[in-house]
MIDOSE-1310 file (N, C-alpha, C; in nm, 2 decimals, decimal comma, always signed):
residues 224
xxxx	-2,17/-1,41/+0,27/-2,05/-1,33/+0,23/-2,09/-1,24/+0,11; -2,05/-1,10/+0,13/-2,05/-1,03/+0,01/-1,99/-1,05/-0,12; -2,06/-0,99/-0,21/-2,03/-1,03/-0,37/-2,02/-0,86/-0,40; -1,94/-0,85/-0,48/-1,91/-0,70/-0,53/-1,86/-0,71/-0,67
xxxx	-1,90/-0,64/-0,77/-1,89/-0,62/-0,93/-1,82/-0,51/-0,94; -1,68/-0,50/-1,02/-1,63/-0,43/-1,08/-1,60/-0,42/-1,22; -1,62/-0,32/-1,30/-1,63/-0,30/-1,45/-1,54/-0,18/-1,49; -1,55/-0,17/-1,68/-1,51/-0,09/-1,71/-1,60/+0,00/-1,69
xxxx	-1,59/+0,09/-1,82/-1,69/+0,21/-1,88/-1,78/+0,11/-1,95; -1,74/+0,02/-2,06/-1,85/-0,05/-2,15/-1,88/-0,16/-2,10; -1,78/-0,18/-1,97/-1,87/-0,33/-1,91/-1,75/-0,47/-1,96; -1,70/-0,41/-2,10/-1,63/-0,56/-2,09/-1,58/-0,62/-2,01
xxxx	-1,47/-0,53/-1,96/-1,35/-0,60/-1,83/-1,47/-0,61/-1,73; -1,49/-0,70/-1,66/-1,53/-0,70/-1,51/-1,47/-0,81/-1,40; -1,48/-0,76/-1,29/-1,43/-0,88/-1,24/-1,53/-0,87/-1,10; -1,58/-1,01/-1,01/-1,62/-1,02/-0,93/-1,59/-1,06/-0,80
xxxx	-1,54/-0,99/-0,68/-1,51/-1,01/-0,58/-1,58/-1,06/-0,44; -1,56/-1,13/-0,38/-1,61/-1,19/-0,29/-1,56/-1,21/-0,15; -1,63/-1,10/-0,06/-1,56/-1,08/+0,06/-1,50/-0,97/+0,10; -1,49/-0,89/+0,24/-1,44/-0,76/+0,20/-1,29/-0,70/+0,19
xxxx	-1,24/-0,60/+0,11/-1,08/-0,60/+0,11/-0,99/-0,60/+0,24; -0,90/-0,63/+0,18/-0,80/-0,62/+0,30/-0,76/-0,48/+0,36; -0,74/-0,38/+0,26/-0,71/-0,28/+0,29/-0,80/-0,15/+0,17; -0,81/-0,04/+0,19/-0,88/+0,05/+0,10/-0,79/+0,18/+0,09
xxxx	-0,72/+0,23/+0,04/-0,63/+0,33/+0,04/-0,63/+0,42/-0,05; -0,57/+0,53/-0,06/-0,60/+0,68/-0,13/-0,45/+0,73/-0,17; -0,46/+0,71/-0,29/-0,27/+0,75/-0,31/-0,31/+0,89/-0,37; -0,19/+0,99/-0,39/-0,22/+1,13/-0,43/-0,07/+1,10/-0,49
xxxx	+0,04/+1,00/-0,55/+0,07/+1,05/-0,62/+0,06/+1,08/-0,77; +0,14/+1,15/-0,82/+0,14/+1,20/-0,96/+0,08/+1,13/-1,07; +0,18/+0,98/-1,02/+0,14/+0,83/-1,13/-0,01/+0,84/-1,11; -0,07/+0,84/-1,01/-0,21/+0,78/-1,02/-0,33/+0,90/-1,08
xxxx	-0,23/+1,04/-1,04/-0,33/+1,17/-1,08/-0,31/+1,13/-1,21; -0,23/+1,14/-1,32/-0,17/+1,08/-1,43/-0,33/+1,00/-1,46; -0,28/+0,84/-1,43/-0,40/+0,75/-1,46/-0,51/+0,75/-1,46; -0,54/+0,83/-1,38/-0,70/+0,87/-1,35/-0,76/+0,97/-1,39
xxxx	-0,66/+1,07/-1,40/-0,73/+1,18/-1,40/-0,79/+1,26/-1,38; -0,78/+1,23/-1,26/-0,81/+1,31/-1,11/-0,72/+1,37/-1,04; -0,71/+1,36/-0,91/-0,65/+1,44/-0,80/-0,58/+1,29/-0,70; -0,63/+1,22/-0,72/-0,61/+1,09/-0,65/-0,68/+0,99/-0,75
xxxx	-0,58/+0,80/-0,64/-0,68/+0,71/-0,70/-0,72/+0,64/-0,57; -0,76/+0,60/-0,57/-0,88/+0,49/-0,47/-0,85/+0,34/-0,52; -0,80/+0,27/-0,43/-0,78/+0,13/-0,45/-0,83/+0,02/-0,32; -0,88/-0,08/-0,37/-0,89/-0,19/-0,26/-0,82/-0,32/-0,25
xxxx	-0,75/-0,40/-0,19/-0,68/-0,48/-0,21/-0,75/-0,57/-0,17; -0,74/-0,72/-0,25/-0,79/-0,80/-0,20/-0,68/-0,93/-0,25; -0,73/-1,07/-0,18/-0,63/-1,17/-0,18/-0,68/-1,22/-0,34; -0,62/-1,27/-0,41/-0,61/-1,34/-0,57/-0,72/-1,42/-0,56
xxxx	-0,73/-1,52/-0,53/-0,85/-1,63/-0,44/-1,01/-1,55/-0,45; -0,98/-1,41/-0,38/-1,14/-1,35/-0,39/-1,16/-1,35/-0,51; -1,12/-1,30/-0,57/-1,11/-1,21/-0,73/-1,14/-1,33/-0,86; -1,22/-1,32/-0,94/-1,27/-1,37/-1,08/-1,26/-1,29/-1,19
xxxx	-1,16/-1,23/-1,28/-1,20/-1,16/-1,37/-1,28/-1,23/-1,53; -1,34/-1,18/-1,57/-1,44/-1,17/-1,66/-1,37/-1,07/-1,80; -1,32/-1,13/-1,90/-1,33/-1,02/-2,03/-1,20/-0,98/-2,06; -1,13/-0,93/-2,18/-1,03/-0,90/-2,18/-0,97/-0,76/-2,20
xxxx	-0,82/-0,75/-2,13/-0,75/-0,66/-2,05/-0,59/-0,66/-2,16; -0,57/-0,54/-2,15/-0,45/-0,48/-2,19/-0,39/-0,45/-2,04; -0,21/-0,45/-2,08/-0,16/-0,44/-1,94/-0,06/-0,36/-1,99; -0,05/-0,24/-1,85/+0,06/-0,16/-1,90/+0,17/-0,14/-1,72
xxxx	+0,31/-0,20/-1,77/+0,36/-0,20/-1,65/+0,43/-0,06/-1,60; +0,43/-0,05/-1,48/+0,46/+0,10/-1,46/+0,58/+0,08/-1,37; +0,75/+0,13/-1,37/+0,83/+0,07/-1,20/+0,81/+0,22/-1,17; +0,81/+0,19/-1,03/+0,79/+0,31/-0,95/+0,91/+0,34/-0,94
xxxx	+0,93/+0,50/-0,87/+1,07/+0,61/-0,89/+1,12/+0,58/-0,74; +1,05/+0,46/-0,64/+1,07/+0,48/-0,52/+1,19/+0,38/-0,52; +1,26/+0,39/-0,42/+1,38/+0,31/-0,37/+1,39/+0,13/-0,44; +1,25/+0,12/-0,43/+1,25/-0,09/-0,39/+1,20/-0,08/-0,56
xxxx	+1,17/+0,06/-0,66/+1,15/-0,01/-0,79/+1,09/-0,11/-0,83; +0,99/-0,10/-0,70/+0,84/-0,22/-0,79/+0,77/-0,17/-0,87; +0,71/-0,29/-0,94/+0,65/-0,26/-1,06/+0,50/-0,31/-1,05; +0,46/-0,17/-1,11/+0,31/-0,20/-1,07/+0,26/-0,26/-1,21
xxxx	+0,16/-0,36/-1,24/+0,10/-0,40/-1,40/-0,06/-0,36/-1,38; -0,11/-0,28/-1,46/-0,21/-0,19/-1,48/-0,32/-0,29/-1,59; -0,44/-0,30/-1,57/-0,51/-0,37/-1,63/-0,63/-0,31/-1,68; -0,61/-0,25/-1,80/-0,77/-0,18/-1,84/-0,81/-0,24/-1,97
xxxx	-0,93/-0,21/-1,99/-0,99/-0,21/-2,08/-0,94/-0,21/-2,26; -0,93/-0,26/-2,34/-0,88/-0,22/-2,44/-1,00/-0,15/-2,57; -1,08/-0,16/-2,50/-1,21/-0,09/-2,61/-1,23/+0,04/-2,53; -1,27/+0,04/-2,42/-1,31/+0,20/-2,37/-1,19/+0,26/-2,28
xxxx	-1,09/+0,16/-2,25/-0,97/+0,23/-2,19/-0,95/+0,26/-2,05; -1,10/+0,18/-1,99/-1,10/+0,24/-1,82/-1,04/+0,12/-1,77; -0,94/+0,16/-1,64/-0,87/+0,05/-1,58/-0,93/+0,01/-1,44; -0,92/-0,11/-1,41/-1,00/-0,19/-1,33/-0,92/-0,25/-1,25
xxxx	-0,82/-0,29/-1,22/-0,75/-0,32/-1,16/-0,63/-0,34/-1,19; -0,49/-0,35/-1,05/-0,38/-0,36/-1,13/-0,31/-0,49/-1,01; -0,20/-0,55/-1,04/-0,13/-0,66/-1,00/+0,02/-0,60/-1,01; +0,07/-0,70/-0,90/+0,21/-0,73/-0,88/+0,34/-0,84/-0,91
xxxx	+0,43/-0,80/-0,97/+0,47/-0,94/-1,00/+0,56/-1,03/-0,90; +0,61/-0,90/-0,81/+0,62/-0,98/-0,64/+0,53/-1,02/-0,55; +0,43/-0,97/-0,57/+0,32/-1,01/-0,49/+0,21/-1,03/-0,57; +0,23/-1,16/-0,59/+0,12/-1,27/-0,71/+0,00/-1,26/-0,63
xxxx	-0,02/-1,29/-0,51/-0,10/-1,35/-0,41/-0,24/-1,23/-0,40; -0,18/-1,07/-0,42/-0,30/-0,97/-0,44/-0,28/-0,93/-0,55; -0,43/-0,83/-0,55/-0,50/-0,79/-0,68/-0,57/-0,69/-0,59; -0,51/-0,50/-0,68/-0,57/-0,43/-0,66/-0,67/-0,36/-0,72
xxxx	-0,78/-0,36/-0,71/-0,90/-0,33/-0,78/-0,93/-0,18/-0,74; -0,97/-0,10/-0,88/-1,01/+0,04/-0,88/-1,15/+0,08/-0,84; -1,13/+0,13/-0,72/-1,29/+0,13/-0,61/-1,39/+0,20/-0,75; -1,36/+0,32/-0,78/-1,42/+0,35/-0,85/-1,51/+0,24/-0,94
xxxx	-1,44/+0,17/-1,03/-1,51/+0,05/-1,09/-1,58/-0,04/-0,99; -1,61/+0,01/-0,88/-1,74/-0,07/-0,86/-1,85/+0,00/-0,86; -1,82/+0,13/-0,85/-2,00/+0,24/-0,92/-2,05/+0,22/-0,76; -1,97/+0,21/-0,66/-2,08/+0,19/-0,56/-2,05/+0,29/-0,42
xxxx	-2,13/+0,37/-0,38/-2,11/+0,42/-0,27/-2,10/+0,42/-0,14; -2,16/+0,27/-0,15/-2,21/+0,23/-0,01/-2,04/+0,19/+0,01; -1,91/+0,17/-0,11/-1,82/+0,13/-0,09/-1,73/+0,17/+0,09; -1,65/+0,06/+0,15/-1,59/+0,07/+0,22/-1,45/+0,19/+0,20
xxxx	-1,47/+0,32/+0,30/-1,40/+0,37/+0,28/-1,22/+0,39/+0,28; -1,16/+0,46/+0,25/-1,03/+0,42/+0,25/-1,00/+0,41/+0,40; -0,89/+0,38/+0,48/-0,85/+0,42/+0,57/-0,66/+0,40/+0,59; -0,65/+0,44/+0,46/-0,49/+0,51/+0,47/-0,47/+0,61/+0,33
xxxx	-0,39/+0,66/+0,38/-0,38/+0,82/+0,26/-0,21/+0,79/+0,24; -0,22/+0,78/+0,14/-0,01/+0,75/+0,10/+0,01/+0,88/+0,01; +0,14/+0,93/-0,01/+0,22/+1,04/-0,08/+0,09/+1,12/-0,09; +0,10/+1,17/+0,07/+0,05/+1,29/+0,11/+0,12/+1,42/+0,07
xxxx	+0,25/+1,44/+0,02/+0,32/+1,57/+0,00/+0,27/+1,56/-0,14; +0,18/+1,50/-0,22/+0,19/+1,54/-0,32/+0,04/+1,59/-0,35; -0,03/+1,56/-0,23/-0,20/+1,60/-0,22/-0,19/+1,73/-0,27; -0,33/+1,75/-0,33/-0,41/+1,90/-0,37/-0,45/+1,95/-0,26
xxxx	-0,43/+2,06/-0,20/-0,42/+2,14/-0,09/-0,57/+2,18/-0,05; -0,65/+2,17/-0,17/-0,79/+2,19/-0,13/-0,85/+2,03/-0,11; -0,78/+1,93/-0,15/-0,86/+1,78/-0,09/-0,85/+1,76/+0,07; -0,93/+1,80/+0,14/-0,96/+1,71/+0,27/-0,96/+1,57/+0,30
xxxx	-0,93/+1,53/+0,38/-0,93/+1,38/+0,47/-0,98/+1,39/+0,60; -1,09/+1,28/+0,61/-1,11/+1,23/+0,72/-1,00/+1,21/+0,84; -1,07/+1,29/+0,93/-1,01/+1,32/+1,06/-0,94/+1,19/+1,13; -1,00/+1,05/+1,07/-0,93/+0,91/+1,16/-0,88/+0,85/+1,05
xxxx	-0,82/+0,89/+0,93/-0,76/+0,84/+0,81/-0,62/+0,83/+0,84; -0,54/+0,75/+0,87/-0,39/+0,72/+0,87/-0,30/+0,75/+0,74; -0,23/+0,84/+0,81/-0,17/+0,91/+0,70/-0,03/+0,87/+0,69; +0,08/+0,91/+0,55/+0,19/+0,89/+0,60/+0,26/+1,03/+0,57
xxxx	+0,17/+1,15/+0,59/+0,23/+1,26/+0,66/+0,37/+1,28/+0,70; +0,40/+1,17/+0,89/+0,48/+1,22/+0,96/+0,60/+1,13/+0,88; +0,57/+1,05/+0,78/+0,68/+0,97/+0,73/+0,76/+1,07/+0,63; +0,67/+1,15/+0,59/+0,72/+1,20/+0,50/+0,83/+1,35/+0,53
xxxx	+0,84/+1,37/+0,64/+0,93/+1,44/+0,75/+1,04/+1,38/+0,76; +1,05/+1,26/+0,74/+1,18/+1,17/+0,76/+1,20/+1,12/+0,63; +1,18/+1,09/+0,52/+1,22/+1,07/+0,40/+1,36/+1,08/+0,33; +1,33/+1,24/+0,37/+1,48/+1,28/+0,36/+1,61/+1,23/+0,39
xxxx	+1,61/+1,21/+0,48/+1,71/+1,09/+0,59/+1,73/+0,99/+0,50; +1,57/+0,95/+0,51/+1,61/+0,81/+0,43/+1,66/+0,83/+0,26; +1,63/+0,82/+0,27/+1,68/+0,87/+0,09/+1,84/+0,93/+0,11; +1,91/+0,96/+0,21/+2,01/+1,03/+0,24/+2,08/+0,88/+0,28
xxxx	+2,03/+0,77/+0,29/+2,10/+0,69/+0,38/+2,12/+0,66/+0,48; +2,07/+0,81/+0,57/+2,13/+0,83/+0,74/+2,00/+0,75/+0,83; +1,98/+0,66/+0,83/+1,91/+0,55/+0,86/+1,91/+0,54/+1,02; +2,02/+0,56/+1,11/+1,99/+0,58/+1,26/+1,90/+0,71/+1,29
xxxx	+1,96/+0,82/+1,20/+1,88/+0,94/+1,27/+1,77/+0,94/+1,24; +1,76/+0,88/+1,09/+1,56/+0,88/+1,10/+1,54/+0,73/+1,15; +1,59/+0,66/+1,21/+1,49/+0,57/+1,33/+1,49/+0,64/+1,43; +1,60/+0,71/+1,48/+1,57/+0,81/+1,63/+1,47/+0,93/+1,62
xxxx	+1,46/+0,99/+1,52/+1,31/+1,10/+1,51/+1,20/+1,00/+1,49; +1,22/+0,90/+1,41/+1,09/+0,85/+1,40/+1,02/+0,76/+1,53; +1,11/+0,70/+1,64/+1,03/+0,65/+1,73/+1,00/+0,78/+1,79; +1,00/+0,90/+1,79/+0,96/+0,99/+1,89/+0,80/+1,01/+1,80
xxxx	+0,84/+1,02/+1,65/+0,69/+1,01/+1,60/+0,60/+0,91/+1,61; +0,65/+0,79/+1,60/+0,55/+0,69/+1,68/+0,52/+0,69/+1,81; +0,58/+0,75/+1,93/+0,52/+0,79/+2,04/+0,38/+0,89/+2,02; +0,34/+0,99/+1,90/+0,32/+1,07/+1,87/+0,14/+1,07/+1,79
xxxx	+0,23/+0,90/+1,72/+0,10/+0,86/+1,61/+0,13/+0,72/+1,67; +0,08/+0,70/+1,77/+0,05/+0,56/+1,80/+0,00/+0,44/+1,69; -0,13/+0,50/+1,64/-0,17/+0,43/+1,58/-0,12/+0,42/+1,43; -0,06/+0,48/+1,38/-0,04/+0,50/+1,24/+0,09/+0,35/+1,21
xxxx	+0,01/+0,28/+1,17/+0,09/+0,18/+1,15/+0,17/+0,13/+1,03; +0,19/+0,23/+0,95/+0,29/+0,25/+0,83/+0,37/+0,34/+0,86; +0,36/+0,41/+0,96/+0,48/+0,51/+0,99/+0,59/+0,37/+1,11; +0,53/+0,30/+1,18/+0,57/+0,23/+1,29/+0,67/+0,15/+1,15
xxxx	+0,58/+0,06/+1,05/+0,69/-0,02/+0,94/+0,78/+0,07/+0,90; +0,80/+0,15/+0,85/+0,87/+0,27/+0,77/+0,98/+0,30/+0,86; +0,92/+0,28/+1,02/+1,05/+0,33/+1,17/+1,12/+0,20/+1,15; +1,06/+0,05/+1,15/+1,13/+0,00/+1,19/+1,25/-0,07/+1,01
xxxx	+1,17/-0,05/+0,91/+1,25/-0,06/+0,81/+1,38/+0,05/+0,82; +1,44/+0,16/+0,87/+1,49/+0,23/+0,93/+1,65/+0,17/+0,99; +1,53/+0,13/+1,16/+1,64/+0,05/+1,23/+1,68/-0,07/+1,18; +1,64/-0,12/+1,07/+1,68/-0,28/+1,05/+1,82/-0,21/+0,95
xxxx	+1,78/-0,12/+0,87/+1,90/-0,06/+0,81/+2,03/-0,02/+0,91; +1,97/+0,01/+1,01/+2,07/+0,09/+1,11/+2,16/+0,00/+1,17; +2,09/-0,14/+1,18/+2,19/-0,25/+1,27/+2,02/-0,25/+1,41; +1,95/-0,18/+1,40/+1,85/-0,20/+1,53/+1,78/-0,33/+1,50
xxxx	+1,82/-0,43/+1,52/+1,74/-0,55/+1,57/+1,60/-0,52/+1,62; +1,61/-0,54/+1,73/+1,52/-0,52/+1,86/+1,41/-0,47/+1,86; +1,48/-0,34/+1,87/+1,35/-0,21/+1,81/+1,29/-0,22/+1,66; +1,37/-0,27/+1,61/+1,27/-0,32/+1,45/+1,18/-0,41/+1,47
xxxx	+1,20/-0,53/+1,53/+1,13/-0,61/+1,55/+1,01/-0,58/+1,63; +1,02/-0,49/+1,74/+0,93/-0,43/+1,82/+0,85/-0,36/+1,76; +0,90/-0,25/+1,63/+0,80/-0,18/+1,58/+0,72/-0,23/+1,48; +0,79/-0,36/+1,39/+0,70/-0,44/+1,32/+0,59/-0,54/+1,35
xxxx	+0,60/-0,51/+1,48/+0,48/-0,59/+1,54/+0,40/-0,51/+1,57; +0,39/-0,39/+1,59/+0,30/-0,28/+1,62/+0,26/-0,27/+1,52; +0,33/-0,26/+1,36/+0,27/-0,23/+1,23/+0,19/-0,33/+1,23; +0,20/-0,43/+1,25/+0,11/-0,57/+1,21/-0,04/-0,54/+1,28
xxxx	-0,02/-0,49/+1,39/-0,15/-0,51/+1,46/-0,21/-0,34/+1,45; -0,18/-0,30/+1,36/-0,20/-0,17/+1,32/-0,27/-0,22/+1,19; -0,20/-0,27/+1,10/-0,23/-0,29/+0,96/-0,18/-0,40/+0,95; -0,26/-0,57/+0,91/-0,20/-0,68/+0,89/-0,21/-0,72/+0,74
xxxx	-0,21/-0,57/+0,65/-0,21/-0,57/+0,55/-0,04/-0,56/+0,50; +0,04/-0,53/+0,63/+0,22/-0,48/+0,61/+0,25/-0,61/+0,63; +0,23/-0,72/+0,70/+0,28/-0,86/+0,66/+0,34/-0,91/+0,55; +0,24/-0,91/+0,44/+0,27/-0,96/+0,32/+0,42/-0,87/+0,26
xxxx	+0,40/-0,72/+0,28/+0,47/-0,67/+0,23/+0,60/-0,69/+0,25; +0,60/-0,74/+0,37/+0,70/-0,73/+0,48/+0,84/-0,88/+0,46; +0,74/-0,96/+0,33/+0,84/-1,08/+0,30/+0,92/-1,07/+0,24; +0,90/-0,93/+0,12/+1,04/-0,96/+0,03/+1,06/-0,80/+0,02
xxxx	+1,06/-0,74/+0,15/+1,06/-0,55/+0,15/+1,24/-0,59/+0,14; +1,33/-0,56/+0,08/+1,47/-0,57/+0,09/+1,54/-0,46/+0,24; +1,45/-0,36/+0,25/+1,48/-0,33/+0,39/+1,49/-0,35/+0,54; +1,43/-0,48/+0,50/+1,41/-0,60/+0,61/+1,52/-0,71/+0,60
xxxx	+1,61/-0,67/+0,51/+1,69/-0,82/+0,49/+1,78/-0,85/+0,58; +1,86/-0,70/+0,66/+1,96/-0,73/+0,73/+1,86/-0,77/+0,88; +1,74/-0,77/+0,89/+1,71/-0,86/+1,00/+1,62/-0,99/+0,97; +1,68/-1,02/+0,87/+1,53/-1,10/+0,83/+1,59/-1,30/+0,90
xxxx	+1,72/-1,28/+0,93/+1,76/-1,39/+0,97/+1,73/-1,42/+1,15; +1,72/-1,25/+1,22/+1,67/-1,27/+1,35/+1,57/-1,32/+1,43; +1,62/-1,46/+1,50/+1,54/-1,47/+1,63/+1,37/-1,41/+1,62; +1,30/-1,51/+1,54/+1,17/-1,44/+1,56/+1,09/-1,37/+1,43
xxxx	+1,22/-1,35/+1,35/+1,15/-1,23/+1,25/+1,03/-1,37/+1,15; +1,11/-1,48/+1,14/+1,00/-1,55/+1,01/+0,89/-1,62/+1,09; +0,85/-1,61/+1,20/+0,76/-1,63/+1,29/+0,66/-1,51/+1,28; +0,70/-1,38/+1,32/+0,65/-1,25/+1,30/+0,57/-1,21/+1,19
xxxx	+0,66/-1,27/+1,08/+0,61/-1,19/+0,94/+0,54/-1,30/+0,83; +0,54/-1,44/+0,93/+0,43/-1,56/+0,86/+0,59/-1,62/+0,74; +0,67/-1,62/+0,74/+0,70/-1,73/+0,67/+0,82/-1,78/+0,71; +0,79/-1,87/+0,80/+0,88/-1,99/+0,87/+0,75/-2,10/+0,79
């Protein structure tokens, strides 16, 4: 089983992971251009269990401006200031570690790109990188409340992006708002075998609540 080392700049913070992430992703927004200081940040998720950290960490909590107002806790360095990983306080169980701090290139690449509208127009993406693009076409809606009409454009986009399996969670978080049972259920099982990284999310997403008592759902999403 792989061993993988992540550090600061001076080396204090490090932490050692064991085994490969669950998921590897590329956020473009602002927070993370902000943090980094870049254009994007690069993150890998992994279960709490893998992870050892090593050395001590300053934590700065950030809530995000999105709907569900989760709060991300940021973990850097307090001598050279480079951050290494960050945690969740609803979701104890992962720990997202800053690909960059592993110095390594042979690293596993991302294979999802989030808050795409806010990408640098000259950053390219890999041609088989799952985007949330077409989600971002329906936002509007959502953020509007009108919850049936963006589940009705959005299964025509999952007909579309078959495989994109955060747009399928995002459809069926939608219909569960709408009163759609059925078809939520149906699309969150496509997200699953798309990405069985949306599981976890999928326990305490509050957009899932009005089905969370259906026939099937705590079998689906692992906690029955």
């Amino acid at each position: 089983m792989s061993l993988r080392t992540a550090a600061c700049s001076c080396g204090q913070l490090s932490l050692t992971v064991t085994g490969d992430p669950d998921r590897v992703s590329i956020c473009h927004c602002t927070a993370c251009q902000r943090r980094t200081g870049s254009a994007f940040g690069v993150q890998a998720r992994f279960a709490a269990d893998q992870v050892q950290m090593t050395g001590r960490s300053t934590e700065y909590a950030r809530t995000s401006d999105e709907r569900d107002r989760r709060v991300h806790v940021f973990h850097f360095c307090p001598d050279c200031g480079g951050t290494v990983y960050y945690t969740e306080p609803d979701e104890p169980e992962m720990v997202a570690v800053a690909v960059g701090a592993f110095a390594d290139p042979s690293f596993p690449a991302p294979t999802t790109s989030i808050y795409d509208a806010r990408r640098h127009p000259w950053v390219a993406l890999p041609s088989d990188i799952e985007s949330d693009a077409p989600w971002e076409t329906l936002l509007p809606l959502y953020q509007a409340e009108e919850y049936a009409e963006a589940a009705e454009r959005g299964r025509r986009l999952v007909e579309e992006y078959p495989a994109n399996g955060h747009l399928a969670y995002n459809v069926a978080c939608c219909e569960s708002m709408a009163g759609q049972t059925e078809p939520a259920l149906a699309h969150l099982r496509l997200a699953f075998e798309r990405s069985e990284g949306l599981r976890s999310q999928a326990a305490d997403d509050p957009d899932l609540d009005p089905i969370r008592d259906a026939p099937g759902f705590a079998e689906l999403v692992g906690t029955q």
